[in-house]
N, C-alpha and C positions, 0 to 999 in steps of 0.2 A: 276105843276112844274115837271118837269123831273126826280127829284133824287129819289122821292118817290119810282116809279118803280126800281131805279136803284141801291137801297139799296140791297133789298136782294125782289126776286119776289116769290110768294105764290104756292108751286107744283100743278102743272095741270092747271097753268091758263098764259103761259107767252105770248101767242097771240089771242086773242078772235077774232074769225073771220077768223086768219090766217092758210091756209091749212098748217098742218102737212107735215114735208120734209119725204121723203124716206131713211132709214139708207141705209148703202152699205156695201156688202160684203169685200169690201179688207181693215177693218179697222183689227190692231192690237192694243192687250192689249199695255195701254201706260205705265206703269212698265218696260219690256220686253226691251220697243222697247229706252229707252233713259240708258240702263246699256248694251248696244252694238254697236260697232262703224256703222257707217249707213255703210248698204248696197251698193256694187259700181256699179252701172246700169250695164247692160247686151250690150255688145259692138253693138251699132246699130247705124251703118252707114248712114241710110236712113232716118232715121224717122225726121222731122224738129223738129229744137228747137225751143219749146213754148218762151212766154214773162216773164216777171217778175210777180210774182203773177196770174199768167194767163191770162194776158194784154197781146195781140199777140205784137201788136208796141212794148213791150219793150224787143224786144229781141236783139236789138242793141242800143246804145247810141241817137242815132237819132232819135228812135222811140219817146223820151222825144218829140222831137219838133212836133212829127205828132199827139201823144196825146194830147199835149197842144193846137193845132189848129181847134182842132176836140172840144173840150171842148168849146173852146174861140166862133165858129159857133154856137154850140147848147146854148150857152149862148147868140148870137145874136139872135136867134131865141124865146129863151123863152122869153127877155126881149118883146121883140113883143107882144105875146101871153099875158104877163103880161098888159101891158096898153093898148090890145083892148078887155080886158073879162073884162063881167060886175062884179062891184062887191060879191063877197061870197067864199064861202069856196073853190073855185076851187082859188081862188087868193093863197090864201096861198100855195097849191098846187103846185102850178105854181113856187111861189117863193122858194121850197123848194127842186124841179126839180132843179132849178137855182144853188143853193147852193148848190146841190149833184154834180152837173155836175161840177162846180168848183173845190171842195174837193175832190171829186174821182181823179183827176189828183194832185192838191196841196200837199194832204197828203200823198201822194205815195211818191212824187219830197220831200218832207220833211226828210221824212226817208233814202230815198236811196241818197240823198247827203250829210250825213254821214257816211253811215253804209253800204255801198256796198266796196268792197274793189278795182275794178278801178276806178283811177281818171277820165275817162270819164265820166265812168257813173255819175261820184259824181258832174262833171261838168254840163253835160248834165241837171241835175235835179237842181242843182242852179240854172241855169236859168230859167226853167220853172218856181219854186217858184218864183222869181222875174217878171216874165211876168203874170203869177194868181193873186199874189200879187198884182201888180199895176191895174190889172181889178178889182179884188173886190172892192179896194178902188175907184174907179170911177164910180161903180154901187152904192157907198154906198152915191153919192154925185150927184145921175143918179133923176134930178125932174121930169121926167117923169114918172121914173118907183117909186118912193116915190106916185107921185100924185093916182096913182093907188093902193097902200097900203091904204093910206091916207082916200080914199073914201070908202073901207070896213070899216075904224077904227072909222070913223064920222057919221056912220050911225047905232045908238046905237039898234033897231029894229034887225038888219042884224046882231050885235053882240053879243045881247040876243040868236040868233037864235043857233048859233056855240056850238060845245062843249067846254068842260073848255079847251082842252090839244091844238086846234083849236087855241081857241081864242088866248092862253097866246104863242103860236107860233107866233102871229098875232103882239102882242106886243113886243116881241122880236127882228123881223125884223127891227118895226118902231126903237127899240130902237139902232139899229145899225146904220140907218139913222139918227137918234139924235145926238149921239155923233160922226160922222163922220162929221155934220155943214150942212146938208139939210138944214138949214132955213137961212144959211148965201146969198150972195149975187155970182155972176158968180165968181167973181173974186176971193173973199175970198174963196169959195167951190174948186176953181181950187189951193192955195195956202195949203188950207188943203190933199188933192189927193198928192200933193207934198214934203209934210211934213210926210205924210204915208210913201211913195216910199223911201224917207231919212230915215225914221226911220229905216224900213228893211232892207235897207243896214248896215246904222251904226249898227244893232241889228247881224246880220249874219260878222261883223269885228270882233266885239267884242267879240264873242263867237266864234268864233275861236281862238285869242288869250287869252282865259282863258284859252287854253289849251296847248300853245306852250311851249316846254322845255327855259328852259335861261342857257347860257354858262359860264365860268369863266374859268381862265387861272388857269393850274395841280397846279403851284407852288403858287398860293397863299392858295392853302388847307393846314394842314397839311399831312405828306408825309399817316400815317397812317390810314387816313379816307379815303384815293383817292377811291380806291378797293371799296369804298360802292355805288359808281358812275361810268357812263356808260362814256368809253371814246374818247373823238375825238381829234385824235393828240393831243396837246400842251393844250389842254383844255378836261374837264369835264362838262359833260351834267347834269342839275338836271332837272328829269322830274314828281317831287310831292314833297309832305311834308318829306317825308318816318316819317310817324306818329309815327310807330311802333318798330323805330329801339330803339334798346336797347342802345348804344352809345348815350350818351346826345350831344358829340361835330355832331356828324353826323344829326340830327334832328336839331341841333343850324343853323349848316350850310344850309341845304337844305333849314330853313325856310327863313334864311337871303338872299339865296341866289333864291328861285323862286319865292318869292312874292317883289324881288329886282323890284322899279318903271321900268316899261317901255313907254317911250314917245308917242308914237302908240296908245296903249294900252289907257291911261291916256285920250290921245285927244277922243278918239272915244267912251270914257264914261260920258265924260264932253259935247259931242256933241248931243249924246243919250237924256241925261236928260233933257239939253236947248231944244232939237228940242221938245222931248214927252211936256214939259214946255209948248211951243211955242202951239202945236196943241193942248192942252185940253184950252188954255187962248183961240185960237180963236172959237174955237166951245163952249167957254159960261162956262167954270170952272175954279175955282180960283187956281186949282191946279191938277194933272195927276193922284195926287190919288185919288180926288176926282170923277176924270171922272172913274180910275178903276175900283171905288169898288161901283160903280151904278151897279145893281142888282145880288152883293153880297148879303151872308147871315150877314154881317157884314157892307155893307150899305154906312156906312163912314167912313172917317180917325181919326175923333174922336173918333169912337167906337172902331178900331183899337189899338188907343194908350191907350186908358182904359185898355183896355183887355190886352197887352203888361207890360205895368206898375203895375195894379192890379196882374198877372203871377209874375212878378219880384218882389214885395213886399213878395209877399206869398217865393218866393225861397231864397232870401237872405239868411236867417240865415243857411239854408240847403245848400247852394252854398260855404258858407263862411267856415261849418265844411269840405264841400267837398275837398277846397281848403288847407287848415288845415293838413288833412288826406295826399291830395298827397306830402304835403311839408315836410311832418316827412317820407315818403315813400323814399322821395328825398335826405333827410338827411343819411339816413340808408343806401343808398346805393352812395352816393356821398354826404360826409359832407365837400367836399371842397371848392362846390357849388351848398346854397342848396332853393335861391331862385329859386322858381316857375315859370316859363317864359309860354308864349303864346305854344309852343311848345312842353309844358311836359305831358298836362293831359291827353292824350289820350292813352301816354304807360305808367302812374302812375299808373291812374286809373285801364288800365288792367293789372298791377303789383298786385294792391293789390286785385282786383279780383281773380285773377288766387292763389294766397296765402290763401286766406280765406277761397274758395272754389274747390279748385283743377280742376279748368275749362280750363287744357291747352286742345285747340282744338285736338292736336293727338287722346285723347281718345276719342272724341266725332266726329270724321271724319269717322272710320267705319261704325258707325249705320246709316249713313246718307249719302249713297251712291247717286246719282242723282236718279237712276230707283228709288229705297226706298222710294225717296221723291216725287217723282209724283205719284205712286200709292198710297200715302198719302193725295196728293189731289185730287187726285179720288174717294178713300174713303168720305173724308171731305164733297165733292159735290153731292156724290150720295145720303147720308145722309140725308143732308142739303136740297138739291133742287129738288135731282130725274133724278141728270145729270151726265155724262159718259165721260171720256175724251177717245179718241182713236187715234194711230198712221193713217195717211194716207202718203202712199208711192207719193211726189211731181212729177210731169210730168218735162220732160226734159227742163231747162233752169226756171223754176218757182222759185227757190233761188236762190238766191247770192252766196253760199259759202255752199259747200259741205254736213256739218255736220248741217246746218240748220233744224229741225224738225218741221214738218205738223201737228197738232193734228185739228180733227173734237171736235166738241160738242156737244154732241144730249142729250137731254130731253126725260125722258120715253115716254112720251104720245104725246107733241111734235115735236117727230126728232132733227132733225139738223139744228142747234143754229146758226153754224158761225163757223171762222178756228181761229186759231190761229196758228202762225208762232214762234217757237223758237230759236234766236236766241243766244245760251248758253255758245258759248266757246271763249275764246280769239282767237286773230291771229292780226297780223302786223297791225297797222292804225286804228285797231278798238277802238271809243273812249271808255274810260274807268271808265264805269257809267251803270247803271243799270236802264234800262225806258222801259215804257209803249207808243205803238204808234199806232195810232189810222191809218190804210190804207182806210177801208171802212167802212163807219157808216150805222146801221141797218136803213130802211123804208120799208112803206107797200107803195109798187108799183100800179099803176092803174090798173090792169090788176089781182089785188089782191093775187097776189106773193109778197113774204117778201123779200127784199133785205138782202141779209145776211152780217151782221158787217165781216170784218176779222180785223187782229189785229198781231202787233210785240213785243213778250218781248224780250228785250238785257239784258242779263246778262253780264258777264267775266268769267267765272267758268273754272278751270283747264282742261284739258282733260283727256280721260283716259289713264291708263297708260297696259303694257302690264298683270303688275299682279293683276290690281284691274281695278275695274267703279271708272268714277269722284266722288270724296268723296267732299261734303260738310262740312265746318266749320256751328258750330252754325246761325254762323253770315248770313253765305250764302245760308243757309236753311231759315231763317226768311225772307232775300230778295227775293228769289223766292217766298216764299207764298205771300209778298206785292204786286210784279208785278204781279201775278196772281189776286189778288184782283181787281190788273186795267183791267186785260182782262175779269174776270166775270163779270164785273161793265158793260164793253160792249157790253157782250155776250145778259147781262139780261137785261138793258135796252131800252128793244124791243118797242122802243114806233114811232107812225104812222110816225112823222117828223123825219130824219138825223138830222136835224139843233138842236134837242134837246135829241139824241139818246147816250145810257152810259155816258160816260166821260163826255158827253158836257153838262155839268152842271155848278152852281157856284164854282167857283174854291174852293174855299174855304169848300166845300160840296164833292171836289173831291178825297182827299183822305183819305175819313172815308172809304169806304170799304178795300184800302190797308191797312191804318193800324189797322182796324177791324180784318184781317188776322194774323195780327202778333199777337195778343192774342189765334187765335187757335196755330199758330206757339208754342206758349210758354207754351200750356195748356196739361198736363201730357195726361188726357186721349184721345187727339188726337192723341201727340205724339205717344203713346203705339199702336196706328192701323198698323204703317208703318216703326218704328226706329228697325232694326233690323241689326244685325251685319252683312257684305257682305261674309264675309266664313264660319260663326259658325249658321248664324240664331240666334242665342243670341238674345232678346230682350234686348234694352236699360233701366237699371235700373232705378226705379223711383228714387230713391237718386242723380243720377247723372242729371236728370229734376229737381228736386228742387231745387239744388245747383247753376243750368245754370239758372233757375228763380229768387233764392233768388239773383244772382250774379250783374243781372241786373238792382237792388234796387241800387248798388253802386256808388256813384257820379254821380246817375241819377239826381238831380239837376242843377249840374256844368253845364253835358251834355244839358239840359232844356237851362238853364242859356245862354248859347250859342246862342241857336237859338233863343231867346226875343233877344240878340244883334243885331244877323242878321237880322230880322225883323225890328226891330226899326232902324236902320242902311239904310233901305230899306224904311221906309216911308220917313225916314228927307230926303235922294236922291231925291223923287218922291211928297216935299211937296213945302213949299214958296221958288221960286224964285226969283231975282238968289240967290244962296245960300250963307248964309254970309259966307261961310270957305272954301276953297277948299277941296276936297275931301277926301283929305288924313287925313287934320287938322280934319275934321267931323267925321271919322272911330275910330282917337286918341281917341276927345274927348267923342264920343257913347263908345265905346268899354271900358273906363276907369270907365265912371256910370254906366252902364248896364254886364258890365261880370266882372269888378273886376282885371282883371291880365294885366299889364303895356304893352302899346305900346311900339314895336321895333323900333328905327328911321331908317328910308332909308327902309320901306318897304312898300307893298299899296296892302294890301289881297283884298280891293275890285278891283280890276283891274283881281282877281280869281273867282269873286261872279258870273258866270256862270245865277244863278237865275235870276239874276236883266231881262234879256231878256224874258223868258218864263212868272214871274212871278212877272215882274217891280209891284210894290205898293201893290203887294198881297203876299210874301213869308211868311207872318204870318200865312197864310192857311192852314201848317202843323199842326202849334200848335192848331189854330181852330179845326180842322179836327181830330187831336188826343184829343181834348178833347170830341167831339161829339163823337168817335168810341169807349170811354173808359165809356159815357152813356151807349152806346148800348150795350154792351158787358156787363155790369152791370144786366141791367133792362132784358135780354132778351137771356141771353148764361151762364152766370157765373154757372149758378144752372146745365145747362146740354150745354156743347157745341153743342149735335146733335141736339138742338131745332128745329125742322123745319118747324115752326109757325111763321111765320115772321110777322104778322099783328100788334105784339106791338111794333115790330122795327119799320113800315111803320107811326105808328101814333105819335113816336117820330120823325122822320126828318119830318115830315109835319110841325111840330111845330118850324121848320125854316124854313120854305118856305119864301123869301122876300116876303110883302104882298105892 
């Protein structure tokens, strides 16, 4: 299984076999290089501009369509090469060639048709994903190129022969042909291909309208809240919850007013779950979650809702003082109205945090400048694995957007790991979320060269300003160390196949390493290597760590409490259809057993649940995942963060490996 490696890998051992890359002279220290506005190239007229990521085609929007055709060829080509080699290890090979050559253009087109800031490009790359997309899905339903898998898998001699990481590659593919309906009939296999092609669309409506503002006319606010809204002529924009805002009428309105139903919205969530319904009933499952969470660490949806239910049992009482606490918080400072709404707990909760333990972010914004906190995880990894992070100055036209930063990662004895791409500051269009994205997945090539993973974190983070570096909140310090956790996860997951390299693991497996990070994030004596004040050098007092730690205990149930909603909220979507309630009615009634605090009428938060797409029938993965990295962190760091013996980490996630 792939996650083994991809936990935390053992110093000195991250490629057996694979030659050592060469470090390079022009790296700089990555402290330095992220507490100063980047550099503005040196005016050259002449020199051509490179492509995106150092892809020559994409140095214009077009080059999308001449990468995707070059791909789509080398994929007619392998299929070939796939069903006339006899069966063995070169099969896999073959099929793993396939899968790169797809992904290498897909995952690109994924990312930059959000995240680049022209709509060309953002066009251009739509489409690609939607032309890969519909190829995968026709390879996945391709019996030719099955019957040539099919004949390495049935011939048990030739299977014994493989190694384990081989073989269970071997079953993987099959298993992608399983649940795409290989074993269906011409017709149903071509009904299925087209229930795909539907799904990705309805999936890329939808997630985009999770994220559109909604309007309302000035005069139906009152006159005094307007100012807390963005305005367009005769109407007012709400473009979020505003969670935060101290005004209870202002967070009343925002919530009433952007989770207000939208017709679009509504149809293309309702279309999503019949169609995903439709294609796990024809390929052979009684439900879409069931088809998901095939080789999960969690298996089925009945294990799912155990472990959902069992979580909520145990939080209840802890949920219910939670709820208790913000409603006398509520009364104290508004006893005119002091029921607890859907809307309150998130600035209650940091009410009475911030009072208990004097955790207003200003004073903890110094010590946590951006440079601060990268050479914090520099430290953390050199520690830890024997690994280095360094600036690399990017070639002309290789980012999107100016202030984007390059970092290498080399391994003492190894070299150079892989790039990461930082993508940290706000600007216009950029959506506004914080992720990990996977450009190019690690393999060992034929030719016995390592393919090197590279990799995108998005942040949002302020920029700097003329009298300081970008200062981090708590909060925004903890999220970079988790996205990082996603780019080490890929760095270190050096394993022979792409198709099972970092990330690409069971989801539900996927983010123990990020939130494995936010226990260094929150653990004093890491903190103490790198929190230092940006004019004084001050070190960050321990008192003022304990306080941001103890602070974090507070209505951490509620917070819990939540996310079993959303989960469970997420299976009943993705279980028997058709559903007996419509969607909204199902939201009501989940959200009234499972978190406690009264549905608003005329509102439909799932038509905001962004997840349902990435992580239809699996968003419980968190809490999985956070329970598996609070093992690890137990058993294997609590006593020293810098352990860097990672072997009784490696033999605890073994012991979830699906078997």
């Amino acid at each position: 299984m792939r996650s083994a490696q991809a936990c935390l890998t053992a110093r000195g051992s991250l490629g057996a076999g694979i030659q050592a890359r060469r470090v390079s002279t022009s790296w700089s220290p990555v402290g330095a290089a992220f507490n100063v506005k980047p550099q503005g190239r040196r005016l050259d007229l002449f020199s051509e501009r490179g492509g995106l990521f150092g892809v020559p085609e994409l140095n214009a929007p077009e080059g999308f369509y001449i990468a995707q055709e070059e791909a789509l060829r080398k994929t007619e080509l392998l299929v070939e090469r796939a069903c006339s080699t006899p069966p063995g290890p070169q099969t896999v090979l073959i099929f793993d060639e396939l899968s790169d050559a797809l992904c290498r253009v897909a995952d690109l087109a994924d990312f930059v048709k959000i995240a680049h800031p022209e709509p060309a490009f953002r066009e251009a790359a739509e489409e690609t994903c939607r032309s890969i997309g519909t190829m995968v899905e026709k390879l996945n339903t391709n019996v030719e190129l099955y019957q040539s898998l099919q004949k390495l898998l049935s011939d048990k001699k030739l299977m014994d022969s493989l190694d384990v990481e081989t073989r269970r590659v071997a079953e993987l593919f099959m298993f992608d042909f399983e649940i795409s309906g290989i074993h269906l009939d011409e017709e149903k296999r071509k009904r299925a291909v087209d229930l795909n092609v539907k799904i990705l669309d309805l999936s890329s409506k939808f997630l985009m309208g999770t994220n559109f503002p909604n309007k309302i006319e000035k005069h139906l606010l009152p006159d005094h809240i307007c100012h807390n809204f963005v305005r367009d002529g005769d109407h007012v924009v709400v473009d979020g919850l505003h969670a935060e805002a101290p005004n209870d009428l202002v967070r009343e309105a925002a919530y009433r007013i952007f989770l207000y139903p939208n017709a679009s919205q509504l149809k293309y969530l309702e279309e999503l779950l019949s169609n995903r319904d439709l294609l796990a009933k024809l390929v052979g499952y009684s439900t879409f979650s069931h088809r998901a969470l095939q080789g999960t660490i969690a298996q089925k949806p009945e294990t799912v809702m155990q472990f959902l239910e069992k979580l909520s049992d145990k939080l209840c009482e802890r949920t219910i003082k939670d709820f208790e606490m913000m409603r006398q918080m509520k009364m104290k400072l508004n006893p005119q109205n002091s029921e607890l709404m859907p809307w309150d707990p998130p600035y209650y909760s940091g009410v009475i945090r911030a009072e208990r333990y004097n955790i207003e972010p200003s004073l903890y914004c110094p010590f946590f400048s951006l440079g601060a906190c990268m050479e914090g995880l520099n430290i953390l990894f050199n520690k830890l694995l024997g690994i280095s992070l360094y600036a690399e100055q990017p070639a002309k036209g290789e980012v999107w957007c100016e202030d984007v930063r390059k970092l290498a990662v080399v391994h003492e004895s190894e070299g150079l790991l892989g790039y990461i791409y930082c993508d940290f500051f706000q600007r216009a269009d950029k959506p506004y979320q914080d992720c990990h994205f996977t450009i190019r997945g690690g393999r060992l090539k034929e030719d016995g060269d390592y393919q090197l993973p590279v990799v995108v974190l998005m942040l949002n983070l302020p920029h700097s300003s003329r009298n300081s570096p970008t200062l981090l909140t708590p909060g925004m310090m903890e999220n970079l160390f988790h996205e990082m956790g996603h780019a080490m996860h890929s760095m270190l997951g050096r394993t022979r196949y792409q198709h099972v390299t970092g990330t690409r693991c069971p989801t539900d497996f996927a983010e123990v390493p990020s939130i494995l990070m936010e226990y260094f994030s929150n653990d004093y004596r890491v903190v103490n290597q790198f929190a230092r004040h940006y004019q004084t050098g001050q070190p960050l007092p321990k008192n003022m760590v304990s306080r941001l730690c103890d602070s974090k205990k507070v209505c951490a149930a509620a917070d819990m409490q939540l996310q079993v909603f959303y989960a469970t909220l997420d299976q009943i979507y993705h279980g028997k259809h058709p559903l007996r309630k419509p969607t909204t009615d199902i939201l009501k009634e989940t959200q009234e057993k499972f978190y406690g605090l009264p549905y608003v009428p005329n509102t439909a938060w799932q038509l905001r649940f962004s997840h349902l797409v990435g992580y239809g029938a699996k968003y419980y993965s968190y809490l999985m995942s956070r329970a598996v990295a609070s093992m690890v962190w137990k058993e294997c760091f609590l006593q020293d963060p810098f352990n860097s013996n990672p072997y009784h980490t490696i033999s605890i996630v073994n012991h979830l490996e699906p078997r």
